[in-house]
BAVOGU-754192 format. One record per residue: y, z, x of N, C-alpha, C in turn; chain. Coordinates in steps of 0.05 Angstrom, whole numbers. Layout:
// BAVOGU-754192
ATOM     nv     nw     nu    cav    caw    cau     cv     cw     cu c
ATOM      Y      Z      X      Y      Z      X      Y      Z      X A
...
END
This chain:
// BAVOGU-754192
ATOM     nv     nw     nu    cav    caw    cau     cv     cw     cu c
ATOM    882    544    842    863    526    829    841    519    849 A
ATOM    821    525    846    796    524    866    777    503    854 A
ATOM    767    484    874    751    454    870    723    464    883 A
ATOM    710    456    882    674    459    883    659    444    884 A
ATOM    642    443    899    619    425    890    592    431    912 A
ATOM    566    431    895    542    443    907    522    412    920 A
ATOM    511    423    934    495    400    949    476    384    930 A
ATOM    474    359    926    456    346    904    430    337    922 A
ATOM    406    338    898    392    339    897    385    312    928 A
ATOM    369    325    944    382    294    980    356    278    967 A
ATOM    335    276    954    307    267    954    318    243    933 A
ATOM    336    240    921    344    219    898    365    219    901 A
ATOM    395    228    918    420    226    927    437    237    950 A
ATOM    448    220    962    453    235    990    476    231    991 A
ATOM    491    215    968    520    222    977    533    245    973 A
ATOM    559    251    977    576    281    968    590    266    949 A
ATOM    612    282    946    633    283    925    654    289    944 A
ATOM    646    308    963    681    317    978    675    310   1011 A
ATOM    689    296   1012    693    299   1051    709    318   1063 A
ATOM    705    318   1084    728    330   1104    762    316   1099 A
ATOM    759    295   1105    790    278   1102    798    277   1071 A
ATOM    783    280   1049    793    284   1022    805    319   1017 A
ATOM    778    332   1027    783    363   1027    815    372   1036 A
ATOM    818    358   1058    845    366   1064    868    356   1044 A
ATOM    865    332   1039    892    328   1015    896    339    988 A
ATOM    861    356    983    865    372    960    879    393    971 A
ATOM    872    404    985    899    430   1006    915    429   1016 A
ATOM    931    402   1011    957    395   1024    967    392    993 A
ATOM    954    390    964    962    387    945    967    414    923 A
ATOM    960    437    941    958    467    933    931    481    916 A
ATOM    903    460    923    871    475    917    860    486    936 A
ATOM    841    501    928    819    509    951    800    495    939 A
ATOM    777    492    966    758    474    964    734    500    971 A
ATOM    719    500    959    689    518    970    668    499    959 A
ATOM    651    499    979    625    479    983    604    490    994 A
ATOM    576    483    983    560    492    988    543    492   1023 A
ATOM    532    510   1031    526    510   1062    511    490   1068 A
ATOM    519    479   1096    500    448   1099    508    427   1078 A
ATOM    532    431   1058    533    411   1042    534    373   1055 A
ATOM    544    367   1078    543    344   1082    533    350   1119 A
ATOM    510    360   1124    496    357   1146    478    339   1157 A
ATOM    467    329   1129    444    299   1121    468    277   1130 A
ATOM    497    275   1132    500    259   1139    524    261   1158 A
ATOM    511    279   1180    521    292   1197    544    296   1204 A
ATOM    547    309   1184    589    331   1180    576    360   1179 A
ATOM    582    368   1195    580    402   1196    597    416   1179 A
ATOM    589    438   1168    605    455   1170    626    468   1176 A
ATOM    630    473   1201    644    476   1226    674    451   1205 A
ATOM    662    425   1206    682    403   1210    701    418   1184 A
ATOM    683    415   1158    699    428   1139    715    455   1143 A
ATOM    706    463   1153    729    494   1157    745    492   1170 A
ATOM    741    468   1196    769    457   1204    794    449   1184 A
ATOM    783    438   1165    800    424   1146    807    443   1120 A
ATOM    802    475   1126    807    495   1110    790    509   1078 A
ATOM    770    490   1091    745    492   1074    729    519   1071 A
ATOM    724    537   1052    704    557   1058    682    551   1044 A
ATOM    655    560   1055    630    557   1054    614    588   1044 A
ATOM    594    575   1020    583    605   1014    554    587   1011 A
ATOM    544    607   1014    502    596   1020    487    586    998 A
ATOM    507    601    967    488    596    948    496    576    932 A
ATOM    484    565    915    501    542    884    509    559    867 A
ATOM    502    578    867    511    601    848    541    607    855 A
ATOM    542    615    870    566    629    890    588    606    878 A
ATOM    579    576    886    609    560    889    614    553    859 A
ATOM    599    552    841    597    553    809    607    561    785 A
ATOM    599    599    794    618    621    787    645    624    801 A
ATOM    656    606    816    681    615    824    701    585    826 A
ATOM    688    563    812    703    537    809    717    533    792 A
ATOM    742    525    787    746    519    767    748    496    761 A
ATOM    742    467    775    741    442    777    717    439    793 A
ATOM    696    428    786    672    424    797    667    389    794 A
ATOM    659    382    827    669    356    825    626    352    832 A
ATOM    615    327    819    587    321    833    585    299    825 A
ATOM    562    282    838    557    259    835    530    254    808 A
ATOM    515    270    802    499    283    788    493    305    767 A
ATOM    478    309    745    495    336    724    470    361    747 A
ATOM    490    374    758    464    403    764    435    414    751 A
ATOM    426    422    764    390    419    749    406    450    728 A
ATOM    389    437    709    393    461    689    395    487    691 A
ATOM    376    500    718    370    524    714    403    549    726 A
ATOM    420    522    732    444    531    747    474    528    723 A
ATOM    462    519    699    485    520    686    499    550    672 A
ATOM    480    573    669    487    594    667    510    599    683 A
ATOM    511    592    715    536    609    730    556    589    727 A
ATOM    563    571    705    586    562    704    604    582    697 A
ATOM    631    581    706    651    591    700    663    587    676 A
ATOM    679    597    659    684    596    633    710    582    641 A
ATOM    712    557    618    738    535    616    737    518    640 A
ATOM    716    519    650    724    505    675    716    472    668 A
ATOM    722    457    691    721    426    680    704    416    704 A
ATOM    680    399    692    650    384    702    666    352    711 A
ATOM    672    335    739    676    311    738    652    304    752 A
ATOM    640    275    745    628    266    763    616    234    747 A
ATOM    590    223    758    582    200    748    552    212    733 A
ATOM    553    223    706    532    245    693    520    219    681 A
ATOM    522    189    675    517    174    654    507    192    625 A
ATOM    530    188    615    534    209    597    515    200    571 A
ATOM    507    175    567    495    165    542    472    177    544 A
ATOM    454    185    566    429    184    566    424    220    567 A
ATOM    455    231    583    452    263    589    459    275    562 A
ATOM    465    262    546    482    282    522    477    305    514 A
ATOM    449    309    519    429    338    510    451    356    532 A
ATOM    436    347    558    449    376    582    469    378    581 A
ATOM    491    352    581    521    350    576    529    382    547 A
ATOM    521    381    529    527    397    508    523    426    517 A
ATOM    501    427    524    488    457    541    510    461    565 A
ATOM    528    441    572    542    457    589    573    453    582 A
ATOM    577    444    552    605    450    540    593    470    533 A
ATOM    578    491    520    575    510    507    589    532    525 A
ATOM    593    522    552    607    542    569    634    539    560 A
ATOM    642    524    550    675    517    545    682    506    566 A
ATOM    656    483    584    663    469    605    678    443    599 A
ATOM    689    426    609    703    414    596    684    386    616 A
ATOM    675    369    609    659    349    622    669    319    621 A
ATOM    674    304    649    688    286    647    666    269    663 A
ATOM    659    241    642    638    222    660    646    192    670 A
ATOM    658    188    694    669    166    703    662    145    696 A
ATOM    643    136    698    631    111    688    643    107    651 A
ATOM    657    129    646    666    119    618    699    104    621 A
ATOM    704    112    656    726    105    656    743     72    644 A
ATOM    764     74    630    775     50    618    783     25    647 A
ATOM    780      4    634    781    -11    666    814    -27    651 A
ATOM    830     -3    662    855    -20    662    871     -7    690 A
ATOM    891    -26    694    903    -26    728    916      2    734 A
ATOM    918     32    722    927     56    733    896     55    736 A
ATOM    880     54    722    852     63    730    838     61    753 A
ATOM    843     39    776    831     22    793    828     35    808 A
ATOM    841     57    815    837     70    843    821     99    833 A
ATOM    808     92    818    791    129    802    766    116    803 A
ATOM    761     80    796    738     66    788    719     67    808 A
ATOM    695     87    801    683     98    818    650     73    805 A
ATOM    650     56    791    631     36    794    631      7    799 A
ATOM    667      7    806    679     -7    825    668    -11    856 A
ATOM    678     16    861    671     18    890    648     17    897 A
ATOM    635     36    884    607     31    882    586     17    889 A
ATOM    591    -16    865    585    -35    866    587    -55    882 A
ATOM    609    -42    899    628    -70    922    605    -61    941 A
ATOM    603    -38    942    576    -31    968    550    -38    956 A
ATOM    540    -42    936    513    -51    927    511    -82    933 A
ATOM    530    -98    929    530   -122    933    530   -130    962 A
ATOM    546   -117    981    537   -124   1008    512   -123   1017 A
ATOM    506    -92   1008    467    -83   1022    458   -104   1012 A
ATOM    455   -104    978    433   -117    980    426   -144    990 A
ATOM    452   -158   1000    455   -190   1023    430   -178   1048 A
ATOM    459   -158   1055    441   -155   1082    407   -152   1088 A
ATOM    398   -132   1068    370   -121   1064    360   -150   1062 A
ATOM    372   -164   1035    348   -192   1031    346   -211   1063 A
ATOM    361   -216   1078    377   -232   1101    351   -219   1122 A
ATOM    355   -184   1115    332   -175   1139    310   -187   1138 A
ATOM    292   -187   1107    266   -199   1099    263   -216   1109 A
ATOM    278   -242   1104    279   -268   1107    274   -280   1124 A
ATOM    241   -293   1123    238   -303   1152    245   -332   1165 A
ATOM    266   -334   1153    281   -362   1168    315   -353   1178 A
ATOM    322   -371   1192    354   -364   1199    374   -370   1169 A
ATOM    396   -351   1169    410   -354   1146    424   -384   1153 A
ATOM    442   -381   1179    462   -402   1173    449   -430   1183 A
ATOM    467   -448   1181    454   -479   1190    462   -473   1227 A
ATOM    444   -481   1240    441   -482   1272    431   -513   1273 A
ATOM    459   -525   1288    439   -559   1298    447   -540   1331 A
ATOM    415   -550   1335    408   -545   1367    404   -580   1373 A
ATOM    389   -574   1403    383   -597   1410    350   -607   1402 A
ATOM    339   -579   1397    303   -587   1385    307   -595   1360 A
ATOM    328   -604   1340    337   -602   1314    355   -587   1307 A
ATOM    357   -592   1266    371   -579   1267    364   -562   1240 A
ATOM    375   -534   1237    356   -519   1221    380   -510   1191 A
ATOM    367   -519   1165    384   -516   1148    399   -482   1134 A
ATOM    419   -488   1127    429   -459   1114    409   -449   1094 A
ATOM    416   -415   1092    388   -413   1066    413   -417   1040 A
ATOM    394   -419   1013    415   -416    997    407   -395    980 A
ATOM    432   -390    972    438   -355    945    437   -364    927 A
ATOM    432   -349    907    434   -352    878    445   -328    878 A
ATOM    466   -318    875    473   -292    850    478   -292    826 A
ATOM    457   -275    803    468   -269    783    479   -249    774 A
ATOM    501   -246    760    521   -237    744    542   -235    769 A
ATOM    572   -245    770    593   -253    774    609   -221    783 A
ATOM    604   -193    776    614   -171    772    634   -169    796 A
ATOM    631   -138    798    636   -128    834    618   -135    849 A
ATOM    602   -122    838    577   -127    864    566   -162    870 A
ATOM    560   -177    840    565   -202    846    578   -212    864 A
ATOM    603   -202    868    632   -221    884    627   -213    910 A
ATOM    625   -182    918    609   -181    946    595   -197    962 A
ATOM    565   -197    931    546   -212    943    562   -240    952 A
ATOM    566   -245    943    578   -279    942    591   -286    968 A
ATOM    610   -259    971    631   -262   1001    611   -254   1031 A
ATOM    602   -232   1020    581   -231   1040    556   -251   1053 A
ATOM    548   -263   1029    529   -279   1041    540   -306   1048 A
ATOM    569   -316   1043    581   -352   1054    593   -339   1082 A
ATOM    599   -310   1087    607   -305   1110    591   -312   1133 A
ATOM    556   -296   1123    537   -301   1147    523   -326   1143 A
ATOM    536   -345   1131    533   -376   1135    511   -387   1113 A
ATOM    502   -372   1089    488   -381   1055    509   -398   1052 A
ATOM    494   -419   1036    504   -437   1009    499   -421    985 A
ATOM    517   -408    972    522   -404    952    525   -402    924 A
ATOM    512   -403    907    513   -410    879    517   -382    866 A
ATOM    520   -390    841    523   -362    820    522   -371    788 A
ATOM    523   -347    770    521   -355    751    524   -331    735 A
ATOM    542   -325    712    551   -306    696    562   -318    672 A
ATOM    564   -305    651    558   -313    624    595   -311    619 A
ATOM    609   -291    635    638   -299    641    650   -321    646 A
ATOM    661   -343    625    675   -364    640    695   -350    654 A
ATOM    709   -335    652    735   -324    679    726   -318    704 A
ATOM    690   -305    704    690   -307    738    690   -337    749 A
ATOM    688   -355    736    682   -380    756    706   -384    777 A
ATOM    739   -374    771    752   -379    782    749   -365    817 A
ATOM    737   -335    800    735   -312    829    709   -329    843 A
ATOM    694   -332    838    671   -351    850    676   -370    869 A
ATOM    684   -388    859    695   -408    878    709   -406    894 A
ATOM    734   -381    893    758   -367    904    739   -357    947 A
ATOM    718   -350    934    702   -346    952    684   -368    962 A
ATOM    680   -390    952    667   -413    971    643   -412    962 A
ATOM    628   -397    927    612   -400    915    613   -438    902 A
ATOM    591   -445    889    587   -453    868    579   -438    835 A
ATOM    595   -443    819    586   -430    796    573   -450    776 A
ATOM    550   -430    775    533   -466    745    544   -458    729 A
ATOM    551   -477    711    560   -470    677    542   -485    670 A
ATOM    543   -468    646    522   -481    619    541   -500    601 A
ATOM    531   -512    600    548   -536    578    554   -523    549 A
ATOM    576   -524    544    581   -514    518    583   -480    511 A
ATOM    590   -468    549    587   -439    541    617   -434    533 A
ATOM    608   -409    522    639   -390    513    643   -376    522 A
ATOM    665   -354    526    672   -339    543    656   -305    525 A
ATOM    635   -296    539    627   -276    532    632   -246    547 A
ATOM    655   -231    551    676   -217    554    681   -198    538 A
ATOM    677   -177    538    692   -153    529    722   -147    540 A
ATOM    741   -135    519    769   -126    521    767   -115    552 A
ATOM    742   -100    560    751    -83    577    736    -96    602 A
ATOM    729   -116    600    724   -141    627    697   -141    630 A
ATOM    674   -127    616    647   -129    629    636   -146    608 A
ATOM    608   -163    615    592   -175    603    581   -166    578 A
ATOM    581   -181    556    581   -177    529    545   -207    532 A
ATOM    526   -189    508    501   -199    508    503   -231    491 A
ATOM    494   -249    507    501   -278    513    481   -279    472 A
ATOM    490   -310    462    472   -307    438    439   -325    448 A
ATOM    427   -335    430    398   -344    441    401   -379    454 A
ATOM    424   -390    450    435   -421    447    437   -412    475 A
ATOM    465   -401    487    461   -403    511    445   -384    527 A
ATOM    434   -363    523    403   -357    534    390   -386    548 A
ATOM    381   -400    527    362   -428    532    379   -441    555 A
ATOM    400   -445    552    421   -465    565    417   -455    598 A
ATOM    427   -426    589    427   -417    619    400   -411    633 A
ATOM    372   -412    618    348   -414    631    340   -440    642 A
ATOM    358   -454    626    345   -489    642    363   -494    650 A
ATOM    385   -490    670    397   -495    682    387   -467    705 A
ATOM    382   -451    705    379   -430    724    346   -443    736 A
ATOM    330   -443    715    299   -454    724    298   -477    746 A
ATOM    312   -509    738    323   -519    757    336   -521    787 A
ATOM    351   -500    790    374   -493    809    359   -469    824 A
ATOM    335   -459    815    314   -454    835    301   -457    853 A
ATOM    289   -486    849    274   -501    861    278   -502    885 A
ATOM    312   -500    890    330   -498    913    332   -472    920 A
ATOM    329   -452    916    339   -430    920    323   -416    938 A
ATOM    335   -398    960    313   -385    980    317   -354    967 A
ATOM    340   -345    963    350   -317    955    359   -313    936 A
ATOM    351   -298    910    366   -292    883    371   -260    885 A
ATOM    404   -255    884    407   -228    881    415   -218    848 A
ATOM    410   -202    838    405   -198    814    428   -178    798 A
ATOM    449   -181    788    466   -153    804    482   -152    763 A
ATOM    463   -175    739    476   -174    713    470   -152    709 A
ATOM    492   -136    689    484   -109    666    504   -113    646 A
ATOM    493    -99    634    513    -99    602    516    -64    588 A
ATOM    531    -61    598    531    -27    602    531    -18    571 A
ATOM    507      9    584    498     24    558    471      6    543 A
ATOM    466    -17    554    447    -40    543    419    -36    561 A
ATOM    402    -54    568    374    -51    576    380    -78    598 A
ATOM    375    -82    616    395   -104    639    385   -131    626 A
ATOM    404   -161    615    385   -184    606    360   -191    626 A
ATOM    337   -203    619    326   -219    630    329   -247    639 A
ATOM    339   -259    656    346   -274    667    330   -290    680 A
ATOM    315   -279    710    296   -292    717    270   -290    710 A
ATOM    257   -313    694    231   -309    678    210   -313    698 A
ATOM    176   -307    690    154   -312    700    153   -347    707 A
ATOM    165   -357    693    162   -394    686    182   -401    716 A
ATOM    205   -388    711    224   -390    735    217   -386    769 A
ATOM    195   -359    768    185   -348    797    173   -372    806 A
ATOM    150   -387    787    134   -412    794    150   -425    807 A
ATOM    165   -437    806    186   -455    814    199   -456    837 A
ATOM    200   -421    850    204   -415    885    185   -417    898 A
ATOM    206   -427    928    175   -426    945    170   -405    962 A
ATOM    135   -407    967    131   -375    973    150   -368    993 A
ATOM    158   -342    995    173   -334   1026    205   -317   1012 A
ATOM    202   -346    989    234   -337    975    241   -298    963 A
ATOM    257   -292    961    265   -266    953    280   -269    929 A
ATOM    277   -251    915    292   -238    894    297   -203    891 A
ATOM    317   -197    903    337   -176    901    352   -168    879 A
ATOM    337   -147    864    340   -138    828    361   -116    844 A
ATOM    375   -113    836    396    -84    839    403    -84    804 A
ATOM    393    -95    780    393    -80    754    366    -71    751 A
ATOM    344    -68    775    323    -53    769    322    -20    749 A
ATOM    340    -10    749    337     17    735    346     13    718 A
ATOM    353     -7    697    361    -13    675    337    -41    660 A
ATOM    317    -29    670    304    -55    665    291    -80    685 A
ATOM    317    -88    694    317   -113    722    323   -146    705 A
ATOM    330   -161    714    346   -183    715    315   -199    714 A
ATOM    294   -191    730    276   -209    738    246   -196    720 A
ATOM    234   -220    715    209   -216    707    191   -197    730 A
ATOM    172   -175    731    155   -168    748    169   -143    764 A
ATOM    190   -146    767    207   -121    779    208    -90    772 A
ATOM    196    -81    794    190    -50    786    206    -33    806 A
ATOM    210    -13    793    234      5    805    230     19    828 A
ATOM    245      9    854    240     24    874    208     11    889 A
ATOM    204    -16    876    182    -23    893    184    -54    902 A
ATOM    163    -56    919    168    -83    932    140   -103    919 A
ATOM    143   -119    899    124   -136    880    121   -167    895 A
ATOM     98   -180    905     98   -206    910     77   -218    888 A
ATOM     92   -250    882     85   -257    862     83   -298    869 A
ATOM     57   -302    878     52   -329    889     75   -335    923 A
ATOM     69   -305    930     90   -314    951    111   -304    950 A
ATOM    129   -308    927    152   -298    923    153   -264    927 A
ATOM    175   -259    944    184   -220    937    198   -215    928 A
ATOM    195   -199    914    209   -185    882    223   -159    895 A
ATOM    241   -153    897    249   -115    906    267   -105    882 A
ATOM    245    -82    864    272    -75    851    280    -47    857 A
ATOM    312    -45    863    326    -28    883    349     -4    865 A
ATOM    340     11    862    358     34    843    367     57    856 A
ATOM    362     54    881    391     74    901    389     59    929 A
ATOM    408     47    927    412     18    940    430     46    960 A
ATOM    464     61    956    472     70    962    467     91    981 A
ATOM    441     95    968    420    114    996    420    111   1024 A
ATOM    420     84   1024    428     69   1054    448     69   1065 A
ATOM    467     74   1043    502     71   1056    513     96   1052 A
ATOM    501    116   1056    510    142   1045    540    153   1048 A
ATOM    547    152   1072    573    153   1086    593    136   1074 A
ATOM    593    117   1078    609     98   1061    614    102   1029 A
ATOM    590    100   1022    597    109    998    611    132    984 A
ATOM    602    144    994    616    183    999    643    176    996 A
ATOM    649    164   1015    691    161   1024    701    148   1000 A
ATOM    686    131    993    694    114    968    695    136    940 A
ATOM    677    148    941    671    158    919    685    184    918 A
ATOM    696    199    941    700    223    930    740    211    944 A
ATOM    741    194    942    773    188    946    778    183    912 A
ATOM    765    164    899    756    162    870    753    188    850 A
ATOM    748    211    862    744    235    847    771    249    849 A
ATOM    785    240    879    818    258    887    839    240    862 A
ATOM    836    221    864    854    202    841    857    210    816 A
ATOM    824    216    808    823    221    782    830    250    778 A
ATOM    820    270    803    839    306    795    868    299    796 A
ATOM    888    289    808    907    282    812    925    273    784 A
ATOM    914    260    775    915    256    750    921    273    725 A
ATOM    896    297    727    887    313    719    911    344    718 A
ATOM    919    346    737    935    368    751    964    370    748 A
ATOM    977    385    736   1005    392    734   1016    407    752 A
ATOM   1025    393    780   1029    402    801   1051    429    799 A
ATOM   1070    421    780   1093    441    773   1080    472    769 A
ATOM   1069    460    751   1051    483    734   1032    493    746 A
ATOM   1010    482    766    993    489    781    977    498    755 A
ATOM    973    479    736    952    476    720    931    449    718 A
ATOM    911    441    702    901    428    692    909    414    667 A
ATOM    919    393    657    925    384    641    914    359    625 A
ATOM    902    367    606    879    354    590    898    334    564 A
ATOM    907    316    579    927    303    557    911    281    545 A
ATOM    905    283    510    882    263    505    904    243    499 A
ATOM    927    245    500    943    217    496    939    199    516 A
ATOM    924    206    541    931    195    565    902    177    568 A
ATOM    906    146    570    880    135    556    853    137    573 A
ATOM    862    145    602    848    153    623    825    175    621 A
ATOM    835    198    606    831    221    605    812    228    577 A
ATOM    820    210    560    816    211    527    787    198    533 A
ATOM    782    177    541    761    156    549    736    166    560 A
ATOM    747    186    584    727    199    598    714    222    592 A
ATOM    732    247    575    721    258    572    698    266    548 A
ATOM    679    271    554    652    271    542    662    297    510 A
ATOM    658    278    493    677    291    465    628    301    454 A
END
């Protein structure tokens, strides 16, 4: 059973799919691994390292394509490469399948079999495959750190003897993974804290961390079966704009991190709301490619607005490439693992299995 995967596109993604230290436990588990040449050189793993770890290397995307029968990527391959798919073979990766459906089809027509993580079910066998889990736990740190770089005052409170200089304070919105990061990350390097998610159950994880969480008076618990944010109605919209507009006034840093998957990201922080910061303050959109959380936020750019800076950030992960990688392609070994009838030294596509039924792209 031979695993694959070709170098993605480095100009819009730089992570891999396979390391060195994963590669090997697919070949301690009875696969071969072939990978494309220079596949992880951008983030300086040679070659060389992989063939240590029993890896073979061929020059072309063609080459590792036609001879995969599990092809693992972070991205769907540019079209002009779906011809050398292999016949019956199986596509995993993070394709966001709602938006790919066209190319997705063009490459079942191979009798590829295409599996898109982000469809994964969020129940507890799942946790260790949840590849926007991990993900996210690294989006929420950067984007602390990055805003913290901007910031031209000290984060934590310092009494010296010339005075004494106050903590900055956070706002995070939406409560998620990446929320909870943000949250732990920034009371670590010494923020006051706040948050705010349309989840009454995150308030418990919030505080758990040394957040404050605002509630809206009279909210309900807006929750999906499968734990993510469900679209708030217009009652508490209002509720939670005048209580968020308020709780500005104070605020040096808003990280932006709500989505409602498959949806367009809410609007949260309004034009009426920016008035209300003072110049210098930041706001850190990481739902920029879905829209953005914040009024004015444009994708991949840096917007000032009376002072205020706006960043909206849609490959946040670009920065953490390495990291992310390990996370992500340990996340892809879980889910082949899964996948694989070790006895059999087959693939086994059990749609009873709710993991499997969920993900793959019907």
């Amino acid at each position: 059973m031979i695993i694959g995967s070709v170098s993605e596109n480095k100009e819009i993604e730089k992570r891999i799919s396979i390391t060195p230290e994963i590669a090997k436990k697919y070949i301690s588990n009875g696969f071969e691994i072939l990978i494309e040449k220079e596949f992880g050189s951008h983030l300086g793993i040679s070659d060389e390292k992989f063939k240590q770890e029993g890896c073979k290397i061929h020059n072309k995307k063609e080459d590792v394509l036609k001879n995969a029968d599990i092809i693992l990527q972070l991205n769907l391959p540019n079209e002009s490469y779906f011809q050398y798919l292999k016949e019956n073979s199986i596509m995993i990766g993070n394709f966001n399948s709602n938006q790919n459906l066209d190319k997705i089809n063009k490459i079942k027509s191979k009798n590829t079999s295409v599996f898109s993580l982000e469809l994964l079910p969020r129940i507890t066998r799942a946790q260790s495959m949840d590849i926007l889990s991990s993900q996210a736990n690294l989006s929420g740190y950067k984007a602390v750190i990055d805003s913290f770089a901007i910031f031209k005052k000290a984060i934590p409170m310092m009494m010296t003897a010339a005075g004494t200089i106050s903590a900055a304070k956070v706002l995070v919105v939406g409560a998620g993974v990446a929320g909870l990061q943000a949250i732990a990350t920034a009371k670590r390097m010494g923020a006051i804290v706040f948050a705010t998610d349309v989840r009454i159950a995150s308030k418990e994880q919030v505080e758990s961390l040394g957040g404050k969480f605002l509630v809206v008076d009279g909210a309900e618990n807006l929750e999906t079966e499968g734990g993510y944010a469900k679209e708030a109605s217009d009652d508490f919209k209002k509720k939670q704009e005048d209580l968020i507009t308020e709780t500005l006034k104070k605020i040096d840093i808003v990280i932006c991190t709500a989505l409602i998957p498959g949806k367009k990201a809410p609007k949260i922080i309004t034009e009426k709301m920016l008035e209300n910061m003072e110049p210098g303050s930041i706001v850190y959109d990481l739902a920029a490619s879905q829209g953005g959380n914040s009024a004015y936020t444009k994708v991949d750019e840096i917007v000032e607005k009376n002072g205020v800076i706006i960043i909206g950030e849609s490959k946040i992960l670009n920065k953490l490439p390495s990291s992310a990688s390990n996370l992500y392609a340990k996340n892809l070994f879980n889910f082949v693992l899964n996948l694989y009838d070790k006895k059999e030294n087959k693939i086994n596509i059990n749609m009873e299995d709710e993991i499997i039924n969920k993900t793959l792209v019907k």
